[in-house]
Structure formats: C-alpha cells, structure tokens
C-alpha positions in Angstrom: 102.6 116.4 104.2 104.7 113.9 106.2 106.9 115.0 108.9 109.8 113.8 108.2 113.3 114.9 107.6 114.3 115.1 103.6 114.8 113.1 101.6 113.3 110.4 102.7 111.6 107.0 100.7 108.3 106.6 101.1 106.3 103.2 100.8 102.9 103.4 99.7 102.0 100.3 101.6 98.4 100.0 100.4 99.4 100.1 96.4 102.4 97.4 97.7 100.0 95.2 98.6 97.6 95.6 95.8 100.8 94.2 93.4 102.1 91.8 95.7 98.2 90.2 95.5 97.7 90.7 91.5 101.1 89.3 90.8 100.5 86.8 93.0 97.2 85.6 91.9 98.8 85.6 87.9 101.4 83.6 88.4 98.7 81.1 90.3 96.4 81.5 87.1 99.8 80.5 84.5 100.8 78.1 86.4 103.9 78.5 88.0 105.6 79.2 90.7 106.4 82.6 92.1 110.0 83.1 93.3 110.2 87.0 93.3 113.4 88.8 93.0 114.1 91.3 96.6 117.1 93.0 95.2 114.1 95.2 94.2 113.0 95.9 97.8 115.9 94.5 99.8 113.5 94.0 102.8 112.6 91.4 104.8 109.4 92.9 105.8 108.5 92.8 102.1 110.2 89.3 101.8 107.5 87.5 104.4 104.6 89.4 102.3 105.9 87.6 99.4 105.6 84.1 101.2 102.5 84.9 102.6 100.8 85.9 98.7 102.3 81.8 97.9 105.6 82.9 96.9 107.8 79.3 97.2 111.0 81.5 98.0 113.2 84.6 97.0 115.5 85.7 94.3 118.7 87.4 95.1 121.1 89.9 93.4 124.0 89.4 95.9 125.4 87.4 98.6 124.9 89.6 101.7 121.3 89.6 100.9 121.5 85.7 100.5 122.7 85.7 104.0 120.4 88.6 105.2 117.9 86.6 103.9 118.6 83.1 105.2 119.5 84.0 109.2 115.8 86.5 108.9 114.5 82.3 108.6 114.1 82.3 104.6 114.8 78.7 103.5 114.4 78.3 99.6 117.1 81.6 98.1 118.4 81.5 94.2 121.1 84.2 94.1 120.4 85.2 90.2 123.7 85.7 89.4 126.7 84.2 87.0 128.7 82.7 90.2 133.0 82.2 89.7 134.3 79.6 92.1 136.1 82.4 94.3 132.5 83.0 95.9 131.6 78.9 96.5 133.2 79.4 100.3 130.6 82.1 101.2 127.8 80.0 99.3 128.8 77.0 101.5 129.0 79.0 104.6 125.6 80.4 104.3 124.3 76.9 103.6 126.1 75.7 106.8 125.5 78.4 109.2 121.4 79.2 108.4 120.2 75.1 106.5 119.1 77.0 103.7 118.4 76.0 100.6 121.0 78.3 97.9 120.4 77.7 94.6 123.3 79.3 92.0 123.7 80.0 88.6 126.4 79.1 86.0 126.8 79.8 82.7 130.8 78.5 82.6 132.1 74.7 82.4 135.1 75.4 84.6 132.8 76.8 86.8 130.2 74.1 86.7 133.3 71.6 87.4 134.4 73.2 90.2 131.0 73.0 91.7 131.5 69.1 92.1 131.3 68.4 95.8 130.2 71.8 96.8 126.4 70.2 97.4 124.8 73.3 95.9 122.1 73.5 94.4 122.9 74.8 90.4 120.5 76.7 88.0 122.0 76.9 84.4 121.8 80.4 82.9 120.6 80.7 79.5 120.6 83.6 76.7 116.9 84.0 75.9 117.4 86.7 73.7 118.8 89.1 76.7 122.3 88.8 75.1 123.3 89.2 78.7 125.0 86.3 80.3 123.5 82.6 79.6 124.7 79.9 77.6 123.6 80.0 73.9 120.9 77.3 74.1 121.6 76.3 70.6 125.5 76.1 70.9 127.4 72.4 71.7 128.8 74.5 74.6 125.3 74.7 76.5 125.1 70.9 76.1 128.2 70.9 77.2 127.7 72.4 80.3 124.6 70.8 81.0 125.9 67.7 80.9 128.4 68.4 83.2 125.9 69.6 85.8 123.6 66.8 84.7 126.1 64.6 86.1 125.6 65.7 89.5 129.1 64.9 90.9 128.1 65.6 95.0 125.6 68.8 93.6 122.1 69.0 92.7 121.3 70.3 89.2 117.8 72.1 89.5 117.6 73.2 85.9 117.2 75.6 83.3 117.4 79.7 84.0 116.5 83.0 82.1 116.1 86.6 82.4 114.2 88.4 79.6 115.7 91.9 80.2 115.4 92.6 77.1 111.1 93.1 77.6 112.2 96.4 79.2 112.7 97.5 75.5 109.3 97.0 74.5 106.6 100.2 74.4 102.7 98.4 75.0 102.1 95.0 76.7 101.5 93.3 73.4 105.4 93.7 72.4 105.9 92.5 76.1 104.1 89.5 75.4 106.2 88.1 72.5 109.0 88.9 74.1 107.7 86.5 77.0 106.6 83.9 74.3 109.8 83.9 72.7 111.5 83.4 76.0 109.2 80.7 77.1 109.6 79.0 73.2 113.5 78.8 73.7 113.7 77.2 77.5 111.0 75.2 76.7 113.1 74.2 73.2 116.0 73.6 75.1 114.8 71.7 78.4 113.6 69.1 75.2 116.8 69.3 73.8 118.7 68.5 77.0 115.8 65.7 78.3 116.2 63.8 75.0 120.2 63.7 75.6 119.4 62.2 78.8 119.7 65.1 81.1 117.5 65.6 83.6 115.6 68.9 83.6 113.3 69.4 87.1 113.0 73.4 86.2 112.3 75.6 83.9 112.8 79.2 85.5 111.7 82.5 83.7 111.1 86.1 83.8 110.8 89.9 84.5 107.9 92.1 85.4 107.2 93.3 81.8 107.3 89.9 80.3 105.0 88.1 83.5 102.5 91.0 83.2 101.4 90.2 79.9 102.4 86.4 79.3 99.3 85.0 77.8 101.1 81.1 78.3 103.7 79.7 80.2 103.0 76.4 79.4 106.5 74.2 79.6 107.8 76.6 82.4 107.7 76.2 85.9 108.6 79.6 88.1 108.6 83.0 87.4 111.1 85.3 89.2 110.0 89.1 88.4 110.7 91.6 90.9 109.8 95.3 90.0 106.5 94.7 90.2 106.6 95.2 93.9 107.1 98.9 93.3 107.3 99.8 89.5 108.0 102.8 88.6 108.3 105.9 86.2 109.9 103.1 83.5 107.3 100.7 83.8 105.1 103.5 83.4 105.8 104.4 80.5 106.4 101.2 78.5 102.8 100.3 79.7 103.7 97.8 81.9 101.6 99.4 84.7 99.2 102.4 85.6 100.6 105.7 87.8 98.4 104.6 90.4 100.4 101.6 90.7 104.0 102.7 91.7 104.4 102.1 95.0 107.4 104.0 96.5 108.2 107.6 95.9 111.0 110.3 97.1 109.5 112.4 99.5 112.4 115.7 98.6 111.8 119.7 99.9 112.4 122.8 97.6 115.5 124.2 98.7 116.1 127.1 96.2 113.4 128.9 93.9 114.5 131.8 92.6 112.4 135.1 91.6 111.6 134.8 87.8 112.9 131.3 87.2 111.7 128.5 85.4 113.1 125.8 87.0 113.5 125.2 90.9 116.2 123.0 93.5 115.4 120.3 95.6 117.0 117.7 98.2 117.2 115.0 96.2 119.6 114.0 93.3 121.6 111.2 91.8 121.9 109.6 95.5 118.6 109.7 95.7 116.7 108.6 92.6 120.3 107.1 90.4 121.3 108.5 87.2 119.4 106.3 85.4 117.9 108.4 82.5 114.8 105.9 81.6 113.3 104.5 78.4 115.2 106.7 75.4 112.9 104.2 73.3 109.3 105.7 74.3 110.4 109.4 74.2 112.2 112.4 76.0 114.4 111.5 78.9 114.1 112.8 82.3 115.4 111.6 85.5 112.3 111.1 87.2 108.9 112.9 87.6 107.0 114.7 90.3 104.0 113.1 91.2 100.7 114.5 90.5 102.3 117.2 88.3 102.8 116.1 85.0 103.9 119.8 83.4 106.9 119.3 85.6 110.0 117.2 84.3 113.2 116.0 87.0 115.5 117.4 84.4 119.0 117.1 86.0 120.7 116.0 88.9 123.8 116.7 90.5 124.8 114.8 93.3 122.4 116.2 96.1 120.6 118.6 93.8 117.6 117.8 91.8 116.7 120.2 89.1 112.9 120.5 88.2 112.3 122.4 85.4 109.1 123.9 83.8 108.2 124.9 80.1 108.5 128.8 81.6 108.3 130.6 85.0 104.7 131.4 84.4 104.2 127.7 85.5 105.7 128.0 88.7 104.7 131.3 89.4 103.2 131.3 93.3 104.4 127.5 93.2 107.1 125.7 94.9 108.1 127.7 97.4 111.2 126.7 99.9 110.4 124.8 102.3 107.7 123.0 100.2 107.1 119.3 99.9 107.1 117.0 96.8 106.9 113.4 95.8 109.3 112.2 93.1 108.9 109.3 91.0 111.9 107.1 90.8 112.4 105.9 86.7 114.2 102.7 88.5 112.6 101.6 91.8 115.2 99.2 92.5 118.8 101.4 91.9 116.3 104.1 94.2 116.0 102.0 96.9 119.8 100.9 97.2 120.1 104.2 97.9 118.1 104.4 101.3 118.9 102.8 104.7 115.2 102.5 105.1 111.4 103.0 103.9 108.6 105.3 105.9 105.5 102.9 105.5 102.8 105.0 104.6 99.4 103.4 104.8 96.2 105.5 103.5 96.1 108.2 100.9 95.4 112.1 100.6 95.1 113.8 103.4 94.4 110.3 104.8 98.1 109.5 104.4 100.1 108.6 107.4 103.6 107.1 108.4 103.2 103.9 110.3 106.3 102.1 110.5 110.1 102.7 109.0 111.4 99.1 107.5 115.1 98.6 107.1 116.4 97.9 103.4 119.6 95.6 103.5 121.7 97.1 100.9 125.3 96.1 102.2 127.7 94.6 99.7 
C-alpha cells in the first residue's frame, strides 16, 4: 500500500474525474448551468477541473475561500451563504483587489438595504422546503425583500437561490427526485410571482448532489450548484445517490493496537480525521464510517485520534489486522473529512496499479 505517513487523505483521481465528467455532462443534458460548490474539495486544483468539464464558476461556503479562489484567477464566485452587513467590507475588498465577480446571498431586508451602493452582486435565498435559511416564498416578506433588491440601488440583483438539503433525507433516487421537482416547482412559482410584480428575475439557482442526480426536469431553472458529487461518500452511498465504486477520497489510517482475543481493533484516525458525523439514522444503523472493501467491518467509535473498528466477534479478525497494517476508510461526509486535512495524495490507477502522483493543497482557513 502507499507509503505514506498516517493518516493521510487520499484522492482517487481516476473516480474524480469520472464524476466531475457525468455531472458535467447532466447538468448540459437539463439545461442549466453548472456552478459547483468547492467547500466540498476546497482545492483549486479540483476548481480548474470544474471549469474545464463547462462549469460557468464556483460556489463558496466562506470568505477565505472566496478570496483563495479569486487571487488563484477564478472570476465568477457565489459565496452560498446568508451574508450580515459586518462582512460587506471583506466582500468589497475581494472584489477590488482580484475584479472578480462575488455574487452574495440575503435572506434579510435590513440586510438587502444595506447592500445599496455596495455594487455586489445579490442572490436572494429562498426556503424550498429545507426549512434552513431562505425567505418563505409565499410570505409578503419575500416580496418584500425582493423588491428591495429589485430596485437595484448601486447593486446588481441576479436572482432567486435554493438549497434542497433536505434531499439528503431521502432513501432511493426516486424520493430524490420529488424532492428536486418540488424544489424546482416553488422557485420556478415564485420567479412568476416576483416577474408579474415587476421584478426582474435573470436566475433561477438550485440544488444538491442528491436532488441533480435524479432531476428528471429542470425546466424554469437556470444553474445548479451541487457539490458532493465530486467525492461522495459513505452517505450518498447509502441513500442511493451513488455506487461504492464512485467515492472518490478515502482515509488511508494504520492499525495501531490489536489485541490477542479481541473483537474490535485501534487505528490512526478518529474524529479529526473522518468528523463526528454519525450518517443517515434514516436508512439504518449508524456508524462513523466504513472500511473499504470490508463490509463485515463497521468504524464504530471515535475518540479524538482513535478510531475503533469493530467486528461481529474475534473469529473475524482472527490473523487479520495486524499493527502496522494499512486500511482505507470511508468518510460518511466527504466534505467535513476534507476540512480536516492540509492536503490530498493524488492517487491515479487502481489495485496494485495504484500510485501517488501529486499532493494538492486544500484551503481550509477561516
């Protein structure tokens, strides 16, 4: 296996490519346009693939990748997230330093009136179901707002924003799907409502990995902004979303402590390595993880640096997973993983194929 020091994130860079292509080519064959979100990957390596599969820009979670982003020559950035006027200086400053296109997002009237004279660009956010953030599109208050942005007082108001979190609840592609419908249905509903009040409506922005993989019709929309699909992971897995063979970044971890008669072993990697996020409750047993290629195994707990695997009994592990072994973990969320690493170890090639061939940097400042 690789030699490198534990633990360590590995990029499977020939599965990477195989979803940055398919994602690519669906959101070509809907329609729309592709605007990925990197806080998934935080890499500007993974970034210029993006562009390069047609991607019109990039989606961001915070502000230091908005500006990691902009001075690495990206020019069209929507930082996805409900802005407060304290953070309109950075904004700005980005804008004047890189001449970069920032798009925001606001779901708050004292908000979107302090943005007059910022020159921003300004998504509104809207509840699609999420129950998140987002105006409620059928309140006086989202007309409200709108309007206000509609006005364009010395900003540009690029339209209508959703995220359909909420199609990480789902179990099979076909629940994905009406989640995506319903989504669509509501912005769609609402860029009508705000058009026939005289309130001009350029975009209509959507999405998350579950809901874009099984869309059938985005008809009425005009971007999509998913982001796990880069990667996937154990999640996406298991709510159908995706195949095993498609997660594309793994923990490489060692066993560290195995002992005689046990049924459950130690390795290098815990909650700083793969989160504490406990996966889907809704499609059966937690676990914090999984090892690949050995499904009788289960990442049952984790500790700060320790990662408990555990087996039904020690007649499983018996000759098995001895220290100083090597194993693969499977994140359940790829993008809280990846926050967790300074960089990736690009493997291309698979088996005994496998190789390292470069080490990427992921930007996860704050």
């Amino acid at each position: 296996m690789y030699d490198l020091e534990t633990p360590a994130l590995l990029l499977h860079l020939d599965v990477v490519e195989r979803n940055l292509a398919r994602m690519a080519e669906r959101a070509r064959s809907l329609g729309v346009a592709l605007r990925p979100h990197a806080k998934t990957h935080k890499c500007v390596e993974l970034g210029r693939r993006q562009l390069e599969h047609g991607a019109r820009g990039l989606t961001v979670a915070t502000l230091v990748e908005a500006d990691v982003f902009a001075r690495a020559g990206f020019t069209d950035l929507t930082w996805a997230f409900p802005l407060d006027p304290s953070h309109v200086p950075h904004a700005r400053r980005i804008i004047e330093e890189t001449g970069a296109t920032l798009r925001v997002v606001v779901d708050d009237l004292h908000t979107a009136e302090a943005l007059a004279g910022s020159g921003l660009h300004v998504w509104l956010k809207v509840d699609c179901g999420y129950h998140r953030a987002g105006v409620n599109p059928e309140s006086p208050y989202a007309l409200e707002v709108a309007r206000e942005l509609g006005r364009e007082r010395q900003l540009v108001f690029d339209g209508i924003l959703s995220h359909s979190g909420h199609a990480y609840r789902t179990t099979n592609k076909a629940e994905a799907a009406r989640v995506a419908e319903q989504e669509r249905s509501v912005m769609v509903g609402f860029a009508g409502r705000l058009r026939n009040e005289g309130i001009p409506v350029r975009e209509v922005s959507v999405g998350s990995t579950p809901s874009m993989a099984a869309v059938p019709d985005l008809a009425g929309v005009t971007e999509a902004r998913p982001g796990n699909y880069v990667f996937y992971d154990r999640t996406m897995v298991l709510i159908g979303c995706c195949d095993p063979a498609d997660v594309g970044v793994t923990v490489l971890a060692t066993v560290v402590s195995h002992q005689p008669g046990a049924s459950h072993f130690i390795v290098d990697a815990g909650a700083l390595e793969l989160s504490k996020d406990p996966g889907p409750a809704h499609v059966g047993p937690q676990a914090m993880g999984a090892v690949r290629g050995a499904p009788e195994l289960t990442v049952a707990t984790l500790s700060q640096e320790h990662g408990l695997i555990r087996a039904e009994s020690p007649a499983v592990l018996d000759g098995r997973f001895t220290v100083g072994d090597r194993l693969e973990l499977v994140p359940n969320h790829s993008c809280l993983t990846v926050a967790h690493f300074d960089a990736y170890h690009v493997v291309e090639g698979t088996g005994d194929g496998a190789r390292v061939v470069d080490r990427w940097k992921v930007e996860r400042g704050r």
